[in-house]
Structures are given as structure tokens and as C-alpha cells.
LUMMI-628789 format. One record per residue: x, y, z of N, C-alpha, C, O in turn; residue in one letter. Coordinates in steps of 0.001 Angstrom, whole numbers. Layout:
// LUMMI-628789
      n.x      n.y      n.z     ca.x     ca.y     ca.z      c.x      c.y      c.z      o.x      o.y      o.z  segu
        X        Y        Z        X        Y        Z        X        Y        Z        X        Y        Z     A
...
END
This chain:
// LUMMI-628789
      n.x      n.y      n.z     ca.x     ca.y     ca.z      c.x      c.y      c.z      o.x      o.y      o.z  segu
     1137    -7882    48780     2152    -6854    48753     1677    -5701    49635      642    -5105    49338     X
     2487    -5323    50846     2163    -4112    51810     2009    -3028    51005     2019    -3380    49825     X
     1888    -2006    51130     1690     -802    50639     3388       96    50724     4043      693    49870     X
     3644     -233    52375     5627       52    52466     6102     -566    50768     6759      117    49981     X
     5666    -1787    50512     6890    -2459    49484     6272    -1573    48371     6769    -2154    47406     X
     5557     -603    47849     6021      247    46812     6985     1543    46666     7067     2596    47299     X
     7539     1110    45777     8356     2020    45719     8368     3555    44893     7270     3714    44361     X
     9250     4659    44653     8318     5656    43807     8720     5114    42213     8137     5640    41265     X
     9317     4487    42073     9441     4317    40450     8160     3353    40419     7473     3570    39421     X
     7664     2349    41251     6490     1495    41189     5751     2343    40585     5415     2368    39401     X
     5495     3070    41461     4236     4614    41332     4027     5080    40605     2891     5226    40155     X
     5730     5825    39865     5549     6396    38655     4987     5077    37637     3763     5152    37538     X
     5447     4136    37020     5194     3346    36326     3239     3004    36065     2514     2913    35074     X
     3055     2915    37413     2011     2406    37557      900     3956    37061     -212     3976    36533     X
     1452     4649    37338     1075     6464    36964      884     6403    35605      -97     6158    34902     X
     1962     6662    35400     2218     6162    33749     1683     5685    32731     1577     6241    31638     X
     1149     4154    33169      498     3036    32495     -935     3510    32574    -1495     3670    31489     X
    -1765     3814    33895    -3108     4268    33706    -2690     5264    32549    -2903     5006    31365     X
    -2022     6530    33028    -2371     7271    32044    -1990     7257    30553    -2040     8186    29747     X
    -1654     6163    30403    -1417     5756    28981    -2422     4954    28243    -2463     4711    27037     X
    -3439     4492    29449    -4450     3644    29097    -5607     4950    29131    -6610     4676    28473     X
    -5619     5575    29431    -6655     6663    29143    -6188     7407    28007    -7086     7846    27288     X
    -5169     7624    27713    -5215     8317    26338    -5763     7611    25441    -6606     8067    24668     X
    -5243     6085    25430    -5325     4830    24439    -7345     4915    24565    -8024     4807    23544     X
    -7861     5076    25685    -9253     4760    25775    -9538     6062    24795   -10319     5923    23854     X
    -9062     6991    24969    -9645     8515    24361    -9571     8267    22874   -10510     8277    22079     X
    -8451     8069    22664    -8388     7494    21046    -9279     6410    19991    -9508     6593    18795     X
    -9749     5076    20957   -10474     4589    20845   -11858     5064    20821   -12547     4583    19921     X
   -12525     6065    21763   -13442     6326    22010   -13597     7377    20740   -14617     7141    20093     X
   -12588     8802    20097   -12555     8931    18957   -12619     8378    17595   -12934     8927    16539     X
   -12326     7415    17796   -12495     6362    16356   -13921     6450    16103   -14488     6565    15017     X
   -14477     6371    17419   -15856     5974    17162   -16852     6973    16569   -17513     7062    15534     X
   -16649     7749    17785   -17422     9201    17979   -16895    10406    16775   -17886    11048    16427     X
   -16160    10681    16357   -15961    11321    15349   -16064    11519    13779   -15615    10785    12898     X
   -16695    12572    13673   -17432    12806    12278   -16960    12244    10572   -17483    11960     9495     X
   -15953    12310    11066   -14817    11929     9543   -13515    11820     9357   -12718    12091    10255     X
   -13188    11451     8283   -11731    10767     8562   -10531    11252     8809    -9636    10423     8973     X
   -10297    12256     8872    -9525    13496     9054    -9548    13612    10796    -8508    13643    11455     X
   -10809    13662    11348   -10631    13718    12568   -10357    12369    13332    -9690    12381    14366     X
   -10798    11384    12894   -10818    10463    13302    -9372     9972    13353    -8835     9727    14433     X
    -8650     9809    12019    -6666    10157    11560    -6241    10476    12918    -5530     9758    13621     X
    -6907    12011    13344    -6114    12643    13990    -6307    12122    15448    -5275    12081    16119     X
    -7608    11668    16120    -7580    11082    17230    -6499     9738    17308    -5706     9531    18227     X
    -6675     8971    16202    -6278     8014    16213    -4546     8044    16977    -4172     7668    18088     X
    -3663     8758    15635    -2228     9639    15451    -1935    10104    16515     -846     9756    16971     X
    -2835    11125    17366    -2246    11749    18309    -2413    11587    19922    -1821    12146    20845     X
    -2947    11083    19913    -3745    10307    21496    -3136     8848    21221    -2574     8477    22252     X
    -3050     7964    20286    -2899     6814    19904    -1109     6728    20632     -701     5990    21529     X
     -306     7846    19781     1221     7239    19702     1502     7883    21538     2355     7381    22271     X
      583     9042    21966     1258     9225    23319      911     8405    24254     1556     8235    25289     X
     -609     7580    23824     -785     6634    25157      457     5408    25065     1012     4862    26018     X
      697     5166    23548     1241     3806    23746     2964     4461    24159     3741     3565    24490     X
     3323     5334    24155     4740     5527    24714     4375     5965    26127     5404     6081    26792     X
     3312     6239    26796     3141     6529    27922     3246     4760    28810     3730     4507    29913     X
     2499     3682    27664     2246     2388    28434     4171     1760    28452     4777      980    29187     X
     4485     2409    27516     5867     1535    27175     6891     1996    28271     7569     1154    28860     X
     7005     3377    28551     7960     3999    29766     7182     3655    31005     7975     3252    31856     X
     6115     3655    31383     5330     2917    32393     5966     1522    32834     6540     1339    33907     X
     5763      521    31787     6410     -863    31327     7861     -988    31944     8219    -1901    32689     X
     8716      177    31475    10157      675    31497    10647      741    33059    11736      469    33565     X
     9458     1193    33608     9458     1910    34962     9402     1049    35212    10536      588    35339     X
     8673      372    35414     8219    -1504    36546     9263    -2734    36219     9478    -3630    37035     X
     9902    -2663    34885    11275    -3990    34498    10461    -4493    33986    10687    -5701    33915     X
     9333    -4138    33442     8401    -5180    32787     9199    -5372    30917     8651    -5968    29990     X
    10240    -4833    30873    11390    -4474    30294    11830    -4956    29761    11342    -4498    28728     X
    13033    -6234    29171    14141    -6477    29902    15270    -5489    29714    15996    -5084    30622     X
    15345    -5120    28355    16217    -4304    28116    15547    -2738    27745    14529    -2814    27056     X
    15808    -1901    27964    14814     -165    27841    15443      143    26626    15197     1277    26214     X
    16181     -544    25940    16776      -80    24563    15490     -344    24233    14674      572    24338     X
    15129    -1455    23841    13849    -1982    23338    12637     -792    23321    12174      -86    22425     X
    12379     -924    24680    11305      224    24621    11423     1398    24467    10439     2102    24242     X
    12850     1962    24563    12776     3251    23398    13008     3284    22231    12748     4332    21639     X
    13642     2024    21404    13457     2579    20180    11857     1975    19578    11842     1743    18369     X
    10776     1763    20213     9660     1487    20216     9117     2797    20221     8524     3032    19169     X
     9111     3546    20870     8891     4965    21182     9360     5626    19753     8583     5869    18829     X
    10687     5855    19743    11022     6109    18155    10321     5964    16780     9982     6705    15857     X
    10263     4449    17143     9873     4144    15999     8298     4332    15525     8027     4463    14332     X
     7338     4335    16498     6276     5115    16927     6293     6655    16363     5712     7160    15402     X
     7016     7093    17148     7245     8915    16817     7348     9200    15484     6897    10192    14912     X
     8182     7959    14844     8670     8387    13128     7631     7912    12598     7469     8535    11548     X
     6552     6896    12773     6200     6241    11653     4703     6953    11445     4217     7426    10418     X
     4053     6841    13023     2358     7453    13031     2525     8750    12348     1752     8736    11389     X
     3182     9881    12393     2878    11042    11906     3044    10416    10115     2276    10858     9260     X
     3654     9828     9914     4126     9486     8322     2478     8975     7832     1619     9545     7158     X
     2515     7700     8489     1198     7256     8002     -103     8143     8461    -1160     7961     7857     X
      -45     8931     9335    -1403     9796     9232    -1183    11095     7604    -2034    11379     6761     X
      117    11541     7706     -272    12122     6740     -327    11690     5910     -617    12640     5184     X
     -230    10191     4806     -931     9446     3993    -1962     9664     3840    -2501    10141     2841     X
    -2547     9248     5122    -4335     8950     5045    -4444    10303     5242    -4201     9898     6378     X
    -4532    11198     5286    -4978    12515     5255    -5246    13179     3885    -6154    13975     3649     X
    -4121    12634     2844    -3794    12854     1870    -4352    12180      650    -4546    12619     -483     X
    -4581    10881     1233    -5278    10456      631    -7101    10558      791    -7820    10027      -56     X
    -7476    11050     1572    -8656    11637     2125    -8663    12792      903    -9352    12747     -116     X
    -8027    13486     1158    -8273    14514      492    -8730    14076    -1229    -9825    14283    -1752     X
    -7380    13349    -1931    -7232    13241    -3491    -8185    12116    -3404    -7583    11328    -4133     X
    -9440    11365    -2960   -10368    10593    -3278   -11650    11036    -2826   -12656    10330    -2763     X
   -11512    12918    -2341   -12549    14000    -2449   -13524    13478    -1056   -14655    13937     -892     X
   -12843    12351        5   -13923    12034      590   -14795    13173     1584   -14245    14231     1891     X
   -16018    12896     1992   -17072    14550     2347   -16476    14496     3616   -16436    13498     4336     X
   -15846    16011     3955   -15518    16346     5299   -16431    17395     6125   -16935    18374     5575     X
   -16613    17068     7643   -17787    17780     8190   -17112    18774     8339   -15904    18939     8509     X
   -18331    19740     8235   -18038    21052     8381   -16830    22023     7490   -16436    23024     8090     X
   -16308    21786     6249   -15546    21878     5484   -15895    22468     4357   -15815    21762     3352     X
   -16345    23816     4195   -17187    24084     3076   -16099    24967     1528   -16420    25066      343     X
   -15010    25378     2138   -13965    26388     1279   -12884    24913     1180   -12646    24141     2109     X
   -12402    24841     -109   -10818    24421     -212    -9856    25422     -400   -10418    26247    -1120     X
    -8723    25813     -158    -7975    26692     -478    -6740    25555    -1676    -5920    26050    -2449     X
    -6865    24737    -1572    -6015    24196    -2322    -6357    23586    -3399    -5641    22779    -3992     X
    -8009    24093    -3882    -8615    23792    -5120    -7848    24301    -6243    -7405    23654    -7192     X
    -7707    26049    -5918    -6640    26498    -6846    -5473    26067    -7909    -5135    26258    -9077     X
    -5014    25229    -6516    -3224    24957    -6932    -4127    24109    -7703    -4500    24732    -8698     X
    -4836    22446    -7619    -4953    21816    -8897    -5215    21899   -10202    -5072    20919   -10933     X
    -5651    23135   -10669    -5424    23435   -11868    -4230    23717   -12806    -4312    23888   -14022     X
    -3069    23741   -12029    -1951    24192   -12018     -965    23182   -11334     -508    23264   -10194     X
     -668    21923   -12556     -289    21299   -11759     1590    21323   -12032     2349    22018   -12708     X
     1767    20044   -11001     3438    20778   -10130     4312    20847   -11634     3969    20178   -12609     X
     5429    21726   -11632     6222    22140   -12516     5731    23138   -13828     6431    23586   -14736     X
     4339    23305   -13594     3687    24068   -14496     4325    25646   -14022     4217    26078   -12874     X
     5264    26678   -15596     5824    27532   -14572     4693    28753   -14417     3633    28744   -15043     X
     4974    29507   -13748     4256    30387   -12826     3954    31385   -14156     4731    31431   -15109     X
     2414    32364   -14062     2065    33003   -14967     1592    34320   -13692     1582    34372   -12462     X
     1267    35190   -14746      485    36565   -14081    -1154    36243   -14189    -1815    37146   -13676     X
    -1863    35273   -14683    -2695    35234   -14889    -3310    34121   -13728    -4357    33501   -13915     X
    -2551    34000   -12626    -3357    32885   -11511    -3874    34373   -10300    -4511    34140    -9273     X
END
């Protein structure tokens, strides 16, 4: 293939896809390298869902495709679901007390003594 036969959507696509594979590497490389699960969640969640919609409109760009409905509601469904399931595991991080670096104050130790529907006093 000459270099003439690319075109700029080639380009972009091909743009695209690296840089969707470097986020995806960054995320990966966080899994590893990071202290605890909270950060690790968050590399995963947030580097994770933009590389893979970066590889999918990349994909989009080249017809690697067939239909782009597909790959956007992939994107969607991406967008809705990772933030859902990170804040699970976040949450659940928390209520199974696991040790977070560098984390020495809770502010939300409080509220558990006081739990939900308990009504409000002058004495908190």
C-alpha cells in the first residue's frame, strides 16, 4: 500500500487505535503498579473505558465496522456500565474495611453509627 492510498479518515482511525492502545497499556500497567484497590478500580475504570472507546471509533474509522450502530452502542454501554461496577468495588472496598495507602482519617466513620433512617438528634 503507497503512502498516496491513505486516506485522512485512515489516519484518524489508525490515530485513534494507537491511542487507545496506550491508554489500554496505561491501565494495564496500573493494575499492576498501584498500591490498592481503590486506585487500582480507578486506573482500571478510567483509562480502561476511554482506551477501549478510543479502539472502537478507531475500528469505526477504518470499516473495521460493519455497522457503527454496533460500535456505539458499545461505547454506551461501556460508559453506563464501568462507572456502575467501579463504584461497587469501591464500595465494597470500603464495607470489608480493606487497608488503603495512605488513608489515615475516615470521615464517614461517623455516619455508621447512625444508621440510615435513624432520625436526626442534637446530640451527633
Amino acid at each position: 500500500m503507497a503512502l498516496a492510498e491513505f486516506s485522512l479518515s485512515t489516519f484518524a482511525g489508525v490515530l485513534l487505535m494507537a491511542a487507545g492502545v496506550a491508554f489500554l497499556l496505561i491501565a494495564a500497567i496500573g493494575l499492576v503498579r498501584l498500591p490498592d484497590a481503590l486506585q487500582r478500580m480507578h486506573s482500571a475504570t478510567k483509562a480502561g473505558t476511554l482506551g477501549t472507546a478510543l479502539v472502537i471509533v478507531g475500528a469505526m474509522l477504518l470499516g473495521e465496522v460493519a455497522r457503527p450502530q454496533t460500535g456505539l452502542l458499545s461505547i454506551l454501554f461501556l460508559l453506563v456500565t464501568l462507572p456502575a461496577a467501579a463504584q461497587l468495588l469501591g464500595r465494597a472496598t470500603y464495607v470489608t474495611r480493606t487497608p488503603l495507602d495512605g488513608i489515615t482519617d475516615d470521615p464517614l466513620a461517623s455516619d455508621e453509627q447512625f444508621p440510615a433512617g435513624t432520625p436526626p438528634s442534637n446530640d451527633r
